[in-house]
C-alpha positions, 0 to 999 in steps of 0.5 A: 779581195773578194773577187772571184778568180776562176782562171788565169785568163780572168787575170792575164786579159787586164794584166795585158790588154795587147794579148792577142791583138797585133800590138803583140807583134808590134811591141816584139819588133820594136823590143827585137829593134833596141836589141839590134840598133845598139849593135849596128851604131857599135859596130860602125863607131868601132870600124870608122875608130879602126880606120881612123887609127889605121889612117892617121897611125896613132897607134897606142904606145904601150 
């Protein structure tokens, strides 16, 4: 297209502008956080639904 591309930082730098900035490690901890909350959330509605079964004895006739 007529621009001269010498390196793949002449690229990568507006490709992503939060490269070596601390947005970096802000976006990491943020991405590391939606992995983990569904698990926590998951985890808690499955052991109150144990309890409750557990509690009530309605157990799954099968």
């Amino acid at each position: 297209m007529g621009s001269p591309v010498d390196t793949w930082n002449d690229i990568a730098g507006p490709m992503y502008m939060g490269a070596n900035s601390s947005w970096e490690v802000i976006w990491l901890l943020v991405a590391i956080a939606l992995c983990i909350l569904p698990l926590i959330v998951g985890s808690k509605h499955e052991l109150d639904a144990y309890k409750k079964v557990a509690n009530n004895g309605d157990h799954p006739k099968g």
